[in-house]
C-alpha beads as a LAMMPS data file, in Angstrom:
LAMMPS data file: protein, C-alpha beads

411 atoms
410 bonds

1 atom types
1 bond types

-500.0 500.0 xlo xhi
-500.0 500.0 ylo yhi
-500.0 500.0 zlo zhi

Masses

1 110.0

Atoms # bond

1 1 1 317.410 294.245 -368.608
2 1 1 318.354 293.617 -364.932
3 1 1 321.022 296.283 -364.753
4 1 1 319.102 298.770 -366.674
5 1 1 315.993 297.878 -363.920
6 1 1 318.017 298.639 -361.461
7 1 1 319.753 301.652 -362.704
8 1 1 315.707 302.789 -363.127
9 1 1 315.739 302.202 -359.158
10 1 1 318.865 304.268 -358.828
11 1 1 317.711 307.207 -360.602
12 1 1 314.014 307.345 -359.179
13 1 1 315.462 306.961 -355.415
14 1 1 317.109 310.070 -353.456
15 1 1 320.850 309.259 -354.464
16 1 1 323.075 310.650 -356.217
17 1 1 323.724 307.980 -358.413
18 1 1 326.943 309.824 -360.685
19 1 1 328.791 309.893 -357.065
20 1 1 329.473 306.236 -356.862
21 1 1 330.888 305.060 -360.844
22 1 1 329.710 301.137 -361.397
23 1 1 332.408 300.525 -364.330
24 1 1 335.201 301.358 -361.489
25 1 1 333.266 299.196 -359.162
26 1 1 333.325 296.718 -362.154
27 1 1 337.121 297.470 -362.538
28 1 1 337.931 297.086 -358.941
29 1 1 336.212 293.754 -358.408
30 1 1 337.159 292.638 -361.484
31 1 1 340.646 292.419 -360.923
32 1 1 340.352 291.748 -357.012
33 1 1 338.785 288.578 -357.805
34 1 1 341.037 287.675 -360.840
35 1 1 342.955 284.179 -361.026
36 1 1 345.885 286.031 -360.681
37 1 1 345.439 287.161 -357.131
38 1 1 344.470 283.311 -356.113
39 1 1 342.187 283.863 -354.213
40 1 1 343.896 286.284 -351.878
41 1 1 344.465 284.227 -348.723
42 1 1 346.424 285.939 -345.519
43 1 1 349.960 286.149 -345.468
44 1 1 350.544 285.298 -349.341
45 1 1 352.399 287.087 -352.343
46 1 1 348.801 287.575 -353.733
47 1 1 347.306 289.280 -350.755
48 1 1 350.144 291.828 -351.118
49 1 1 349.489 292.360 -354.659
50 1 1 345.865 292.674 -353.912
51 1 1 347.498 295.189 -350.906
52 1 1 349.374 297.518 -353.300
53 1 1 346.210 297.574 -355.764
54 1 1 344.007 299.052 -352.820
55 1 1 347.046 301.303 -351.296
56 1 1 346.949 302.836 -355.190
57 1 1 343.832 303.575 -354.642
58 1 1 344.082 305.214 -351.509
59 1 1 346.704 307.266 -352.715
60 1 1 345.092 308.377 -355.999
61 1 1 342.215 309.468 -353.108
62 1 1 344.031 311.622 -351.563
63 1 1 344.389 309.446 -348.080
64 1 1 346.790 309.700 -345.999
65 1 1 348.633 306.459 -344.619
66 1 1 347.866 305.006 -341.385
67 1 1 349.906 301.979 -340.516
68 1 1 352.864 301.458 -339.238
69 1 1 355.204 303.603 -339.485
70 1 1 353.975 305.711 -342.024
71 1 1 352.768 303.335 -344.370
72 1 1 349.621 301.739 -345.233
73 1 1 350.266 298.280 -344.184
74 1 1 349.260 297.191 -340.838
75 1 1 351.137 293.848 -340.501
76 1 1 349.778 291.204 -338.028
77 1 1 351.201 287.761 -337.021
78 1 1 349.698 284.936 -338.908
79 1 1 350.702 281.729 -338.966
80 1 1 349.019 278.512 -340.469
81 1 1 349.799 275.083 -341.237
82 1 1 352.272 274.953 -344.630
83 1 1 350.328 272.378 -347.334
84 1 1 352.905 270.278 -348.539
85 1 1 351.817 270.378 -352.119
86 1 1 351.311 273.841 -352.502
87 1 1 353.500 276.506 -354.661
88 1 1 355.908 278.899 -352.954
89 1 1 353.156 281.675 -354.032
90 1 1 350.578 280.383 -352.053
91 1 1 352.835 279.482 -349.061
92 1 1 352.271 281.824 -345.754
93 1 1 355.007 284.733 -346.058
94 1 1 357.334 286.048 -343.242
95 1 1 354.191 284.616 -340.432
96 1 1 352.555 287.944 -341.201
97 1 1 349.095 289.224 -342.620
98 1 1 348.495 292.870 -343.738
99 1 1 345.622 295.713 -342.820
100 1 1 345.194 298.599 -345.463
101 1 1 344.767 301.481 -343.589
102 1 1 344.204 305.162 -345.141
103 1 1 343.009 308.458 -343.366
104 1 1 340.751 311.311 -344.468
105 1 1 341.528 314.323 -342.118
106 1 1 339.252 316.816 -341.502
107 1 1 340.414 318.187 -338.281
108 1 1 337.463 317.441 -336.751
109 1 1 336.986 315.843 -333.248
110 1 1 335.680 312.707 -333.731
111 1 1 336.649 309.839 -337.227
112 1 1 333.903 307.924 -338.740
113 1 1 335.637 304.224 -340.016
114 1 1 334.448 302.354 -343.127
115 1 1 335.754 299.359 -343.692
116 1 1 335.829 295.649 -344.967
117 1 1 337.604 292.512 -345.653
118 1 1 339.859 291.789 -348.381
119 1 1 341.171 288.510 -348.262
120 1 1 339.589 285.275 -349.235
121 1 1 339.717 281.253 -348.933
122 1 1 342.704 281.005 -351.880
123 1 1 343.389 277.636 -353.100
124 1 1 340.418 276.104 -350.689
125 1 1 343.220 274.798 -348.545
126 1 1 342.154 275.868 -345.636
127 1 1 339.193 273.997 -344.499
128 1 1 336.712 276.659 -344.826
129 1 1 335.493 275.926 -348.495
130 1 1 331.872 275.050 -349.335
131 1 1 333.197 272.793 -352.275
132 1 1 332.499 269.016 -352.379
133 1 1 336.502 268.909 -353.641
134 1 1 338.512 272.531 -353.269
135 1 1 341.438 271.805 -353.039
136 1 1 343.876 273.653 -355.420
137 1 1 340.769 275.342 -356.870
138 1 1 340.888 279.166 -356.582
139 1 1 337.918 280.597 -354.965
140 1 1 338.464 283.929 -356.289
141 1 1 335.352 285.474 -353.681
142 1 1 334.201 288.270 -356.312
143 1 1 331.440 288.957 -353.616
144 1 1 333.030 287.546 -350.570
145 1 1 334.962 290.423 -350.383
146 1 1 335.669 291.764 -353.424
147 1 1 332.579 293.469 -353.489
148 1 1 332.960 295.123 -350.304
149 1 1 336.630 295.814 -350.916
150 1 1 335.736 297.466 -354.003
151 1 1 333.022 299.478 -351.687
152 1 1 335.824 300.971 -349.602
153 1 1 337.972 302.375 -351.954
154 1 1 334.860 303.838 -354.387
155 1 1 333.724 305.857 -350.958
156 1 1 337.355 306.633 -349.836
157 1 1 337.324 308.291 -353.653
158 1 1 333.599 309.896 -352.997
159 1 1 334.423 311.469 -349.682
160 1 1 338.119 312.580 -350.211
161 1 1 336.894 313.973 -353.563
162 1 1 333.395 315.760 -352.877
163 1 1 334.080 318.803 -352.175
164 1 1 332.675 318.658 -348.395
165 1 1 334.382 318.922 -345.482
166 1 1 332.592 316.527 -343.193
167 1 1 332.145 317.317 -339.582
168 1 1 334.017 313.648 -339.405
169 1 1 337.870 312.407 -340.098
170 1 1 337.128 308.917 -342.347
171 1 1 339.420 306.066 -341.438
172 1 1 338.976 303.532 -344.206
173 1 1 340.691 300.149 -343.851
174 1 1 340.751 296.885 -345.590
175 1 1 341.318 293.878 -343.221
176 1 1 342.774 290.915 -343.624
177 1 1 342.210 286.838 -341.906
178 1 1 338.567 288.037 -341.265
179 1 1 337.905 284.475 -343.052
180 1 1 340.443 282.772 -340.295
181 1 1 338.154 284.648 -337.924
182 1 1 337.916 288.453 -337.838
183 1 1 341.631 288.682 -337.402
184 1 1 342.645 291.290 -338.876
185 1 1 339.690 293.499 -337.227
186 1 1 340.610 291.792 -333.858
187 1 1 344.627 292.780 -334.393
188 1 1 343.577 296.747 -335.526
189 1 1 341.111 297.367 -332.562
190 1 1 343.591 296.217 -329.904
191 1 1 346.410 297.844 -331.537
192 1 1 344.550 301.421 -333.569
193 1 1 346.756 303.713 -335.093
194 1 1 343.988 306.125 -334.103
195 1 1 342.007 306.658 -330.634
196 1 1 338.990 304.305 -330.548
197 1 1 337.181 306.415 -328.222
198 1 1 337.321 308.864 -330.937
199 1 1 335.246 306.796 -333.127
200 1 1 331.869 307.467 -333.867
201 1 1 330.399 304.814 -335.658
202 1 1 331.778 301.932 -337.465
203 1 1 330.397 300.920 -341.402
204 1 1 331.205 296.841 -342.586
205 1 1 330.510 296.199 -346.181
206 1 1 330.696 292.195 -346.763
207 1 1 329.579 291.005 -349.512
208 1 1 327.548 293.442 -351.098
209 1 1 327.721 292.690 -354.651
210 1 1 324.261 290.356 -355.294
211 1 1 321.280 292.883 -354.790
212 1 1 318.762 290.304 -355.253
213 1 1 317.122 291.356 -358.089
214 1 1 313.823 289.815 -356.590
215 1 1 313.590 291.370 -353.345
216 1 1 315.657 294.585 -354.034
217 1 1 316.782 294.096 -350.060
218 1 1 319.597 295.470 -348.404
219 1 1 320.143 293.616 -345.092
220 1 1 321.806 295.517 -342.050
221 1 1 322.814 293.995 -339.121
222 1 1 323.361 296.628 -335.937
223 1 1 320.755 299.023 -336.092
224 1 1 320.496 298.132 -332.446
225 1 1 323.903 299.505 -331.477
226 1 1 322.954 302.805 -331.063
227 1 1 319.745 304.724 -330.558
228 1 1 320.291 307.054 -333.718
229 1 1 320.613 304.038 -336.040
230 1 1 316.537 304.002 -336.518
231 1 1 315.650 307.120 -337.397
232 1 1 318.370 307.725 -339.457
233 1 1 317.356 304.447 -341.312
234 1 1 313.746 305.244 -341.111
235 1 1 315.054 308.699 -343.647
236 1 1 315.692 306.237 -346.576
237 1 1 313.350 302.949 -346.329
238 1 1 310.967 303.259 -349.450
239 1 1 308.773 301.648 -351.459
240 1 1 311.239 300.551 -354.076
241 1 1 314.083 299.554 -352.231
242 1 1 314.310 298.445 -348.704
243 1 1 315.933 297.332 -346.236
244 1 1 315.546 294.410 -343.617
245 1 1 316.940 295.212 -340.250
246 1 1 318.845 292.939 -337.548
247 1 1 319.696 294.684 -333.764
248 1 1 322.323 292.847 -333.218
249 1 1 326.474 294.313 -333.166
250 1 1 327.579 290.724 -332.699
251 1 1 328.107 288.746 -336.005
252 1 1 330.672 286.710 -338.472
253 1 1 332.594 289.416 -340.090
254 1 1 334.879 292.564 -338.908
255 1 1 331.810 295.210 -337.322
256 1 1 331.476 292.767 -334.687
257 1 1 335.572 293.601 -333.340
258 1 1 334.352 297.131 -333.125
259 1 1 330.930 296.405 -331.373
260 1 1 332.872 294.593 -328.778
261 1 1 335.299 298.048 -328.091
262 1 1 331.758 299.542 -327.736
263 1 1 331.924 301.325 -331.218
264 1 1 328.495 301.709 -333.142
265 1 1 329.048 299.550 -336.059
266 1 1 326.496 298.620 -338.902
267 1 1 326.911 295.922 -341.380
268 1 1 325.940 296.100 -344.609
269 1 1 325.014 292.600 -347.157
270 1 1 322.996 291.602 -349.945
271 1 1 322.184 287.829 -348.921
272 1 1 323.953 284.684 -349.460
273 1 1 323.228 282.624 -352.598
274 1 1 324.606 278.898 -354.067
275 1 1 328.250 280.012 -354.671
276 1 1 329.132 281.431 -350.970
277 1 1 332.563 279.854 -349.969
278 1 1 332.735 277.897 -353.660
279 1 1 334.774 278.474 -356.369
280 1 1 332.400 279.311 -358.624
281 1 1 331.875 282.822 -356.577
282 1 1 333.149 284.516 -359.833
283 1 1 333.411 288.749 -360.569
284 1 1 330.979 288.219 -364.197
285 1 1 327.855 287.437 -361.620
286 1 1 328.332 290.387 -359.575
287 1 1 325.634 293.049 -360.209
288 1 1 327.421 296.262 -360.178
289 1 1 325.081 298.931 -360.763
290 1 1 323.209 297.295 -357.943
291 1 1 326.380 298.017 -355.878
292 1 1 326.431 301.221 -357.049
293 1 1 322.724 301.486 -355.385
294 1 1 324.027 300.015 -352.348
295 1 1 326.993 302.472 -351.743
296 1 1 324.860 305.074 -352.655
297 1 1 322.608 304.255 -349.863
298 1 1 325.477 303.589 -347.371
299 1 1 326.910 307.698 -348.356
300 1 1 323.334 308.779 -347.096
301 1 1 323.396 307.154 -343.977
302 1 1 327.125 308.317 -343.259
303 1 1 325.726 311.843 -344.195
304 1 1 322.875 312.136 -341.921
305 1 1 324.993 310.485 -338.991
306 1 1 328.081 312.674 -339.604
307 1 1 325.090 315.318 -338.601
308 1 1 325.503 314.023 -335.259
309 1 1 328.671 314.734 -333.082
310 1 1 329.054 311.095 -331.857
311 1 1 327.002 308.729 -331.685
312 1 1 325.480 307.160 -328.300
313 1 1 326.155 303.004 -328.142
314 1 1 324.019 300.934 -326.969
315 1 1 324.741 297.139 -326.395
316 1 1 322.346 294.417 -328.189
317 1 1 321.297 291.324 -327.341
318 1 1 322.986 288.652 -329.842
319 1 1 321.403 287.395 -332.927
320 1 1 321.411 283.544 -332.236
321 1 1 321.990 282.564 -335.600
322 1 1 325.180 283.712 -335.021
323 1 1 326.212 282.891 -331.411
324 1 1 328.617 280.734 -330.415
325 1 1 326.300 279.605 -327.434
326 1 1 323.724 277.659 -329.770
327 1 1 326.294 274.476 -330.428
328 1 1 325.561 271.707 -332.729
329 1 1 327.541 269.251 -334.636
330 1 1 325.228 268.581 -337.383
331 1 1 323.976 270.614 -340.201
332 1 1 321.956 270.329 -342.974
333 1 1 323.523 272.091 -346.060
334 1 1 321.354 274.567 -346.812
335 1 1 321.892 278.424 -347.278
336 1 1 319.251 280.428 -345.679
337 1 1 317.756 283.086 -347.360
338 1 1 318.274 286.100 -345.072
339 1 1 315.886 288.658 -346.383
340 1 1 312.933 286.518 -346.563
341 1 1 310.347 288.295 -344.444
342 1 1 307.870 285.729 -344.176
343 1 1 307.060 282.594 -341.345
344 1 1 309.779 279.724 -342.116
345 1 1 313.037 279.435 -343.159
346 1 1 313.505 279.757 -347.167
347 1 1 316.758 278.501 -348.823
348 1 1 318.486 280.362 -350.615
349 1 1 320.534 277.317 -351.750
350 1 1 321.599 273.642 -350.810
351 1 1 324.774 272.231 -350.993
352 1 1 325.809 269.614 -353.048
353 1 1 326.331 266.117 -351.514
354 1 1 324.806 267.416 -347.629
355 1 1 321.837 265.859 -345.991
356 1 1 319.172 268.932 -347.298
357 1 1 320.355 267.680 -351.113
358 1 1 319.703 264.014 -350.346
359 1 1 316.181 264.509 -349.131
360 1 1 315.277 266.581 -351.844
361 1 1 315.335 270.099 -350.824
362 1 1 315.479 272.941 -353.221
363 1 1 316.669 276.347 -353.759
364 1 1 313.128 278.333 -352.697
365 1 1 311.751 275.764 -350.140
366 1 1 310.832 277.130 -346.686
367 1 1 311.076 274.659 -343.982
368 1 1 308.043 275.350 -341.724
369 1 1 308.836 272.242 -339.221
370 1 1 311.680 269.830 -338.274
371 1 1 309.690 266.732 -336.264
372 1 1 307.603 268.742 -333.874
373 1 1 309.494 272.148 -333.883
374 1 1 308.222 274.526 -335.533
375 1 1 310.433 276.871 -337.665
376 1 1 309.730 280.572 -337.496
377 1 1 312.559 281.803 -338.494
378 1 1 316.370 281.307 -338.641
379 1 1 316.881 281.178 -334.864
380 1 1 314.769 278.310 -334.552
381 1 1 316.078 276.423 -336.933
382 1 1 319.780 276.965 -334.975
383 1 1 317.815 275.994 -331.880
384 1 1 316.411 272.774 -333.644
385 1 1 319.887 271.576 -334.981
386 1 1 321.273 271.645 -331.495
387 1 1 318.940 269.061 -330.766
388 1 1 320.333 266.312 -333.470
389 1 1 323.386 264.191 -333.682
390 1 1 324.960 262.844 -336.440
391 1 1 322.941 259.845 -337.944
392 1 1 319.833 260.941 -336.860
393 1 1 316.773 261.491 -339.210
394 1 1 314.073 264.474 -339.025
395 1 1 311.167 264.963 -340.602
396 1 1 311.232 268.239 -342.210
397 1 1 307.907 269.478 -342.944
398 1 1 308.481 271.930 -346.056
399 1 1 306.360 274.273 -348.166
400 1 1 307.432 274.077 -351.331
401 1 1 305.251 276.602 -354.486
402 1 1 302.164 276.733 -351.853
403 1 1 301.979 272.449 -351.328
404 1 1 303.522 271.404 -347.761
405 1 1 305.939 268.117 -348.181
406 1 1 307.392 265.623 -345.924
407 1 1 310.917 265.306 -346.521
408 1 1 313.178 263.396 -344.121
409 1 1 316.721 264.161 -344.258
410 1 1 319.721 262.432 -341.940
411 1 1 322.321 264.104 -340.878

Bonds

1 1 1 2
2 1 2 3
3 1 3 4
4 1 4 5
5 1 5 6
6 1 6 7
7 1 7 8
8 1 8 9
9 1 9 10
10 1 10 11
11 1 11 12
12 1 12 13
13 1 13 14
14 1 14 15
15 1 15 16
16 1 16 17
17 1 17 18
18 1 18 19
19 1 19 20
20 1 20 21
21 1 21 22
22 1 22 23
23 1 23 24
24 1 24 25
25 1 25 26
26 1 26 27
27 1 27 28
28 1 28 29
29 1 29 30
30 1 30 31
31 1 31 32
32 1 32 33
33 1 33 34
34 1 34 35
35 1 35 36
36 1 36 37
37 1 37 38
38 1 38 39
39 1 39 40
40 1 40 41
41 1 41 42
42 1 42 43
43 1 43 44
44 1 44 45
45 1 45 46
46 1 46 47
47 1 47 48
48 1 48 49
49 1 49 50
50 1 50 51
51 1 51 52
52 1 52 53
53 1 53 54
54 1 54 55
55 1 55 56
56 1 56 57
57 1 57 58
58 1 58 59
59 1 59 60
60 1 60 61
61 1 61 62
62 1 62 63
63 1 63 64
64 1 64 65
65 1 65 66
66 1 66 67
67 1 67 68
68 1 68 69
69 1 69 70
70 1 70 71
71 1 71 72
72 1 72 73
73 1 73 74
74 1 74 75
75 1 75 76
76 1 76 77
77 1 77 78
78 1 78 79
79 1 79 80
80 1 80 81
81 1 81 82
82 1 82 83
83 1 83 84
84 1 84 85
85 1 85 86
86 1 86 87
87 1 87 88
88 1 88 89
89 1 89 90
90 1 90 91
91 1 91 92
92 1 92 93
93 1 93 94
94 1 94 95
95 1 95 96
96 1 96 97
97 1 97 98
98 1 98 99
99 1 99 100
100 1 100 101
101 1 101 102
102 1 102 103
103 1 103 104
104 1 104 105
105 1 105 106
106 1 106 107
107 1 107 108
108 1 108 109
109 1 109 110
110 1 110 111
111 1 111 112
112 1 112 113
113 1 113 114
114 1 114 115
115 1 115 116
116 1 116 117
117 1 117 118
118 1 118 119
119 1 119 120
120 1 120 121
121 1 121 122
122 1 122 123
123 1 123 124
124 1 124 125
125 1 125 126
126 1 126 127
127 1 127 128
128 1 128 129
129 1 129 130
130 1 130 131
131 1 131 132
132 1 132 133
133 1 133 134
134 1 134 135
135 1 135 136
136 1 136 137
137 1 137 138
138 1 138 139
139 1 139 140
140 1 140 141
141 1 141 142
142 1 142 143
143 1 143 144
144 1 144 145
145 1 145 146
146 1 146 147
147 1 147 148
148 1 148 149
149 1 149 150
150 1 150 151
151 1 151 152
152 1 152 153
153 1 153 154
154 1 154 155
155 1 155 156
156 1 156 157
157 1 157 158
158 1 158 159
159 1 159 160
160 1 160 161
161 1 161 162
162 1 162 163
163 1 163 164
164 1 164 165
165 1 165 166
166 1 166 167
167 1 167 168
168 1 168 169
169 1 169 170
170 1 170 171
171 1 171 172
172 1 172 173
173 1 173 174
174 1 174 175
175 1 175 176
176 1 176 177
177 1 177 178
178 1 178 179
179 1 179 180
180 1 180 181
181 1 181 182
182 1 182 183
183 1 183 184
184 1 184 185
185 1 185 186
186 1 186 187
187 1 187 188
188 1 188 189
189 1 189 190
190 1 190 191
191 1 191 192
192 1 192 193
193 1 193 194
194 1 194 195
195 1 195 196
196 1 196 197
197 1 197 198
198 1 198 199
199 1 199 200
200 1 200 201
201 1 201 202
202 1 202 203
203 1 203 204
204 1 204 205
205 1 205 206
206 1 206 207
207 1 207 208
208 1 208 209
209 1 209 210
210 1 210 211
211 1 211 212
212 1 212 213
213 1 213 214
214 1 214 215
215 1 215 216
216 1 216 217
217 1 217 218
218 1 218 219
219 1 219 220
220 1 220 221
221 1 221 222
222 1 222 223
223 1 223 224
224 1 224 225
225 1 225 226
226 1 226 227
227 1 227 228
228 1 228 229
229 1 229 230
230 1 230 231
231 1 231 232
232 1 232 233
233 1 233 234
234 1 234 235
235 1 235 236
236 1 236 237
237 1 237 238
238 1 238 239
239 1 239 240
240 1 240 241
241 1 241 242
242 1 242 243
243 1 243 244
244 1 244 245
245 1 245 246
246 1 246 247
247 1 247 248
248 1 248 249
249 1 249 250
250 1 250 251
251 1 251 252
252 1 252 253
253 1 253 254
254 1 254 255
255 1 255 256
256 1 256 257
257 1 257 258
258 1 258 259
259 1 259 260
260 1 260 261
261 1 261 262
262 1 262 263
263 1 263 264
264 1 264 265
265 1 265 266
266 1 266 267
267 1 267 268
268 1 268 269
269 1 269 270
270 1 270 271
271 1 271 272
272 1 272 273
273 1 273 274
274 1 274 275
275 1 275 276
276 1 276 277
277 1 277 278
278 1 278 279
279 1 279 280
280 1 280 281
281 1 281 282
282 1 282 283
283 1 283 284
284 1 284 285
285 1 285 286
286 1 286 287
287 1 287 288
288 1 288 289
289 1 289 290
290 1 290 291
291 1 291 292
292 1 292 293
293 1 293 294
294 1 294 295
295 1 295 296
296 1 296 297
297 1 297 298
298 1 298 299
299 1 299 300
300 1 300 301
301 1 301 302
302 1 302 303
303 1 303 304
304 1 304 305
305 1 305 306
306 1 306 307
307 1 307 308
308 1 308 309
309 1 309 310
310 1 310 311
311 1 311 312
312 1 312 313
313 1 313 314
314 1 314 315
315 1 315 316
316 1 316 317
317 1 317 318
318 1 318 319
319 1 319 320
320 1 320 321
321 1 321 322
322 1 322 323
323 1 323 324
324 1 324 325
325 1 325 326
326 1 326 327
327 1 327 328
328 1 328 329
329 1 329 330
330 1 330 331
331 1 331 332
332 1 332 333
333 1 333 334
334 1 334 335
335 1 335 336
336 1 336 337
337 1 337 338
338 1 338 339
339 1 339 340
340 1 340 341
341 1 341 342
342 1 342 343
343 1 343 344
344 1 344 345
345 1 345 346
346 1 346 347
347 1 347 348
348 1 348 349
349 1 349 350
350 1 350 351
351 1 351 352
352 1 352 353
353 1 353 354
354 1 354 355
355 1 355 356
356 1 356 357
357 1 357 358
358 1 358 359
359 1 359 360
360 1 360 361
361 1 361 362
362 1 362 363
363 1 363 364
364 1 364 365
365 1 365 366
366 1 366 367
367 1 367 368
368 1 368 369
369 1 369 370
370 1 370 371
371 1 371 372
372 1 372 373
373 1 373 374
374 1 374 375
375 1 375 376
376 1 376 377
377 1 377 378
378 1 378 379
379 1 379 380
380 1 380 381
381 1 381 382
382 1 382 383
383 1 383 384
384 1 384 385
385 1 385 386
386 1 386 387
387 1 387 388
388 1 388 389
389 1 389 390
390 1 390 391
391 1 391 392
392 1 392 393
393 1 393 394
394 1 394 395
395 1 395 396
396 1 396 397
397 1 397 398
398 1 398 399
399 1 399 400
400 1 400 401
401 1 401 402
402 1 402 403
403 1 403 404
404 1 404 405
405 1 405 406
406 1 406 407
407 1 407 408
408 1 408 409
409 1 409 410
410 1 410 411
């Protein structure tokens, strides 16, 4: 009933829904995120399987390669601690990660990039799980990236195969290390195998495989990055499916490497949920024809901004719930709900074992205040978590199906 719902949406909304197929979407994440790839961390035999299974794809588009020297492959230096009691598979190969880079020409001026990341946390050896116990688990991230992995190559295939010549080139690459922190994007934007200043815009898909089935909400971060952003967007916000919208270019996945070379960039998501950084993020609860809807709805905007030359950037203010200068060393374990609209911060989720699960907060809960700060919205709640220290307790004032609660949770 969900998917056929949402294939309902599809039809009823101005896309073209045949353009973008959801059983290759289902193909592509399926096997991204597959046990066999385990779980596709930098520098491993498995990320250059996963590699070669995106380069096919490329080719079978129709793009041409654009890493070094002639290939698709843009390798990178990556090195990271060896775990003694891993398998030679999952050791770090050669101190090198790999880019997938392929090229669309149209002999046009100016390149439009679309891009995402394709690695993951692999055996949850590297510090960065959500698990109470990863190790030697495989987080196999079917939305975190497969999702937006599989987004890349299904609009590589719609715009190489569409019969239009766009008044753009399309560079579409798959980074690597963005979980190790946005290296890959870092390593191709210092080192492009094309000229940046010939880049119009920049589009990050990251995790874009939930469409919350509640909300029907698209969250894009970087409409503030250039004036043209807003009306464009303003063409497809509707009454069925919409979209909540964040100014800020700065943020924790690959757009942010191009907003900081100056580069339009919006990112597209569908929210976080319970199994972000977990094992259990698994390719049978991904929603793919609400992918489908999303990619759709990502080819409109890249058609109605291809419509303009180049596009004007404009530098944003950043987003504090993802700036580096609000510090804390405390956190509760919860995962916020980022399309919730309303006054509060709502959880999407609460992690097992943290401070949020011991004091008996739920998945839906929107904490209003924490002791005598009130929450409006995520950024205060960053602000208020710089203000504890370990072993402290807060009151958390929380509103919880309409009744408000008094929960106190120590951190």
């Amino acid at each position: 009933m969900k998917n056929l719902y949402i294939l309902i949406l599809i039809l009823l909304t101005n896309v073209a829904f045949a353009q973008t197929d959801f059983k290759r979407i289902e193909k592509d994440i399926n096997y991204l995120s597959s046990d066999k790839l385990k779980g596709r961390f930098p520098g491993t035999k498995q990320e250059l399987k996963a590699a070669d299974y995106i380069i096919k794809s490329f080719k079978k588009s129709g793009l041409k390669p654009k890493g070094d020297e002639n290939s698709y492959l843009q390798a990178f230096p990556f090195k990271v601690s060896k775990n003694p009691h891993a398998t030679d598979d999952e050791m770090v190969s050669k101190g090198y990660a790999h880019n997938v880079v392929g090229y669309l020409d149209n002999g046009a001026k100016y390149t439009i990039v679309i891009g995402a990341h394709y690695d993951h946390l692999g055996l949850g050896l590297g510090g960065n799980s959500l698990d109470a116990n990863p190790e030697n688990k495989i987080h196999n991230g079917a939305d975190d990236n497969a999702s937006g992995t599989a987004g890349v190559m299904e609009l590589a295939r719609y715009f190489a195969t569409n019969n239009v010549k766009e008044n753009h080139n399309f560079l579409f690459i798959c980074f690597s290390a963005e979980e190790e922190g946005l290296l890959g994007s870092k390593y191709f934007t210092n080192n492009p195998s094309i000229v940046l200043n010939d880049v119009s815009f920049m589009i990050n898909m990251d995790m874009i495989g939930r469409l919350n089935d509640s909300t029907k909400k698209i969250i894009i971060s970087g409409v503030g990055t250039s004036p043209t952003w807003s009306s464009v967007l303003s063409n497809h916000q509707n009454n069925i499916i919409k979209y909540k919208a964040d100014s800020a270019g700065m943020g924790p996945s690959d757009h942010a490497s191009f907003y900081l070379k100056n580069i339009p960039a919006l990112h597209f998501y569908t929210g976080t949920h319970t199994d972000y950084h977990k094992p259990s993020d698994d390719a049978h609860k991904i929603i793919n024809l609400g992918e489908a809807y999303v990619l759709n709805f990502i080819v409109n905007i890249v058609n109605d901004a291809d419509k303009v030359e180049k596009l004007g950037f404009t530098p944003t203010k950043t987003n504090n719930a993802s700036s580096s200068s609000t510090s804390f060393k405390v956190t509760l374990g919860v995962i916020p709900d980022y399309a919730f609209d309303g006054k509060g911060l709502r959880l999407d989720g609460v992690s097992e074992g943290k401070a949020a699960q011991k004091a008996g907060l739920k998945q839906g809960d929107v904490i209003i205040m924490m002791d005598d700060l009130a929450i409006e919205n995520i950024q205060d709640y960053m602000k208020g978590l710089s203000k504890f220290t370990k072993g402290q307790t807060v009151q958390l004032k929380v509103n919880r199906d309409g009744k408000e609660l008094i929960l106190p949770a120590t951190f």
